[in-house]
N, C-alpha and C positions, 0 to 999 in steps of 0.2 A: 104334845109332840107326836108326830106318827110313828108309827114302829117302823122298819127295813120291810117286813108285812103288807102293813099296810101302805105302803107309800108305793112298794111293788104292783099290788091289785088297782089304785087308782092310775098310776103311769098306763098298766098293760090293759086298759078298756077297751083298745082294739090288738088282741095279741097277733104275733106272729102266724103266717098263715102257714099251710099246709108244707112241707116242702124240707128240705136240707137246709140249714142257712150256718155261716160263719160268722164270728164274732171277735172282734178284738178289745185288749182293755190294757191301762195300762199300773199294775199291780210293784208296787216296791221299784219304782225307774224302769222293770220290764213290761218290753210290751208282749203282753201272750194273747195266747187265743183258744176257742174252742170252736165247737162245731156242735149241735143242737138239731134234732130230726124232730119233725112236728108232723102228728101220722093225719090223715084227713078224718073227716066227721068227728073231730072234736069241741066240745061244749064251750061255748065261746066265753061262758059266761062263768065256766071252771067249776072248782078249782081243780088244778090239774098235777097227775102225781110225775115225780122226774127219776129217773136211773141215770147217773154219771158212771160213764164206762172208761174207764184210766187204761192205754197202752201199755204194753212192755219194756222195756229198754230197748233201748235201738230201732223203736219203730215210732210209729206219731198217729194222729186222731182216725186217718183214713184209711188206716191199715186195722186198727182196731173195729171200726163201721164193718169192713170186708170180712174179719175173722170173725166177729161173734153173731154177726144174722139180728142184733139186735133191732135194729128196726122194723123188719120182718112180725116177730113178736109184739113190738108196740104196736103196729098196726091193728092187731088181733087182739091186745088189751088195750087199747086204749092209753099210753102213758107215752110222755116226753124222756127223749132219749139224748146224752149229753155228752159228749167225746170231748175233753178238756185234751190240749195239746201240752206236752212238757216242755223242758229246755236243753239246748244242746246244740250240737254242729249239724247246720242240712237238715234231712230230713229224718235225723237220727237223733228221737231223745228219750230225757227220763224223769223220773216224777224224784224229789228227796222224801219216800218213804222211809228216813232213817236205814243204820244199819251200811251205808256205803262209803269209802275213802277214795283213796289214791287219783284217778283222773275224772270219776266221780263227781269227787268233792271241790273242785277245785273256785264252784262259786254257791254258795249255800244257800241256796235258794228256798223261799219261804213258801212250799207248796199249800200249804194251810189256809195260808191267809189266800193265795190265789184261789183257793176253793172254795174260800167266803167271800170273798170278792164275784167271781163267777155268778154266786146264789145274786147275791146283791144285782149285777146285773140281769138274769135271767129272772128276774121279780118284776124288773121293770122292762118286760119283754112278755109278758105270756102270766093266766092266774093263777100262777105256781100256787101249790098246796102246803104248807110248810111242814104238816106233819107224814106227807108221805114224800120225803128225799132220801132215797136210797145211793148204795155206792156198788160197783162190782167192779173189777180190773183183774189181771191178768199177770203177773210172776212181776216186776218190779211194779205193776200197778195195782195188784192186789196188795201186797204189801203199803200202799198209800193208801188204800181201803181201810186196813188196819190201824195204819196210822190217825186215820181219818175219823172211827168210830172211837179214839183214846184220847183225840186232841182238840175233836167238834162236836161231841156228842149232843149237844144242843141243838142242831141242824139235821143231823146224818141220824132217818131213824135205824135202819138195819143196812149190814154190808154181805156180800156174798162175793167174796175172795176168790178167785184160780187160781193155783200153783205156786201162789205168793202169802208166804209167812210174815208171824211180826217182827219186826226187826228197828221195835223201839219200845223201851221200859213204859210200860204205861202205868199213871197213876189209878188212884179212887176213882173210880166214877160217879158223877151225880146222880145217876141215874142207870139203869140196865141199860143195856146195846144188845140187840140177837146178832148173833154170827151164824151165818150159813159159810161151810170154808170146803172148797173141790180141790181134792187133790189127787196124785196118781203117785201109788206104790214105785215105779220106774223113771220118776221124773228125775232127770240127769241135770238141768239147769238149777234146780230148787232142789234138791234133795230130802227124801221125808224127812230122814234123821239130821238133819240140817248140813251145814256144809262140811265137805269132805276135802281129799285132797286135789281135789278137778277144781273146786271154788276159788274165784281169785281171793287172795288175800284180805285184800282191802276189800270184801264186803263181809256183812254179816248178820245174821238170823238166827229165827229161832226153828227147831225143828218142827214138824206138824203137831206133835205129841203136845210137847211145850206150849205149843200156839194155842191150843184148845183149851190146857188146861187150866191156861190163865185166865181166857177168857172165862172160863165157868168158875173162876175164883171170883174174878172182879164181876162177874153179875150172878154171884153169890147163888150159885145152882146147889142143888142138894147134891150128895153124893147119888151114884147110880145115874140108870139111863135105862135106854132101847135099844137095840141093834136089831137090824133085818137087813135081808139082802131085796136086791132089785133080779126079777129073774132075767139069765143069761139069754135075752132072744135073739141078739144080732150074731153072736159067736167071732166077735174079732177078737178074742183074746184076753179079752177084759171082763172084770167082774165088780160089780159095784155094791160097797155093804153104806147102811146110813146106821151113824153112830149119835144118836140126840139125847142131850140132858133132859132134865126135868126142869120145869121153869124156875127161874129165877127172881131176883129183881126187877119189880114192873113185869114181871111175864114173860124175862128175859129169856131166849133159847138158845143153845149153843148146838147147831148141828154139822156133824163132819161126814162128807161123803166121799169117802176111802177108794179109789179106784185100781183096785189088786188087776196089776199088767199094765196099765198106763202111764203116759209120757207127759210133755209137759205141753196141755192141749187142752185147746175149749171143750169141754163133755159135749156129744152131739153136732160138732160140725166139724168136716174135715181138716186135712192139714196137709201141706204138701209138701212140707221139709221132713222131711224120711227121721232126721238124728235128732227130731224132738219125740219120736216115741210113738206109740201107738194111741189113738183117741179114742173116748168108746162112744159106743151106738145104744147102750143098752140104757141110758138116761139122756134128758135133755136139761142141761145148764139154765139155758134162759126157760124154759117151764118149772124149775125146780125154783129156779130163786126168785120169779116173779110172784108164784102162791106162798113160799115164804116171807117175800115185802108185804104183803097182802095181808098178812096176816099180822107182823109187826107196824106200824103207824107207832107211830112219836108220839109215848102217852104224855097224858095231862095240858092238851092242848085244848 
């Protein structure tokens, strides 16, 4: 019998060509959809590595493409870029990265499987790589990043989170996950310390602290680490220290990059809503966490 693998690379002998393209599927009775950037002068003949990039709340796949410059960056590396869209009212959704109630929750949608589902299709679209599927998202999408490295580990080889904690109990892992996780000392949406009294109720997470240091439990890091800073060359206000364990499980790394003065904002590109805070200049997100995917690849394949 062929694997989901294999059966992807014989479907995708002529993959998707250069360009933006839209996708729909229909996942648990919903119909959803994503959105997939394919940069030019890619190897036809692959296999090709992918970054799914998860919205925020309240927003959807093509506000995500505009904030992070991602595709920018695949052009310059070479990799397939994937804006899965979530659910909700208009053009207002959200991913169930755990961790939410009250108007939230009011349909408990299985983002999981939609993101196995998605690979499933996008195998049979293009010579997907299976061992380099990466995840990054953004304050309620980062947090499905996290959800995402606890509940697929099999698929998702490393995640690199913004502004979004975990905000689901994760079990044993079969295996190590590296976690790359951005976050800003002043983020008012996410709060470092987790939530406060500004948080609505009905949601809930873990603080940054928390978040990291689970993860360096579950991919079983040695005590200790590194800490350095990034030097201050932009002077917006911001300062950024990189806090990494020592390898783990499978090679696992747990890296936190601390943004002291920062709001709740892609590191390195602008932002033009003034009351999410300040973003810094002094690193770039998508450089940081693409030599980190780089580096991680899905052992034992």
């Amino acid at each position: 019998m062929l694997s989901w693998l294999t059966l992807g690379i014989v479907l995708a002998a002529t993959p998707l060509p250069s360009g933006l393209h839209e996708r729909t599927l229909c996942v648990d009775g919903l119909r959803r959809s994503y959105l997939v950037y394919v940069p030019q002068a890619m190897d036809p003949t692959g296999p090709w590595p992918v970054v799914m990039a998860f919205h925020g709340a309240g927003a959807n796949a093509r506000q995500m493409l505009r904030l992070t410059g991602l595709n920018e960056k695949a052009d310059q590396a070479r990799f397939v870029v994937v804006y899965p869209e979530g659910t909700g009212v208009g053009p207002l959704k959200t991913f169930n990265g755990g961790g939410r109630g009250g108007p939230m929750a009011d349909r408990d949608v299985d983002d999981v499987s939609f993101t196995a589902a998605l690979l499933d299709d996008l195998a049979s679209l293009i010579p997907l790589d299976p061992c380099r599927v990466f995840a990054t998202g953004i304050s309620n999408g980062g947090m499905m990043c996290h959800r995402l490295a606890a509940e697929l580990p099999e698929r998702i080889a490393a995640i690199a989170p913004v502004a979004g904690t975990l905000a689901v109990t994760p079990a044993p892992l079969p295996r190590g996950v590296s976690v790359m996780h951005f976050h800003g000392r002043q983020d008012g949406i996410v709060p470092w310390n987790g939530p406060n009294l500004l948080t609505p109720r009905f949601l809930t997470f873990l603080s940054v602290d928390a978040t990291i240091e689970t993860w360096r439990r579950l991919n079983e890091c040695p005590e200790g680490g590194m800490v350095s800073e990034y030097e201050n060359i932009s002077r917006d206000g911001t300062f950024v220290r990189r806090h990494a364990s020592q390898p783990g499980r499978d090679g696992a790394e747990v890296v936190l990059l601390e943004i002291e003065g920062g709001g709740h904002t892609w590191p390195g590109r602008p932002t033009v809503l003034l009351f999410l805070g300040k973003t810094t200049r002094d690193i770039s997100a998508n450089d940081l966490m693409w030599n980190f995917f780089e580096q991680h690849p899905l052992p034992g394949r």
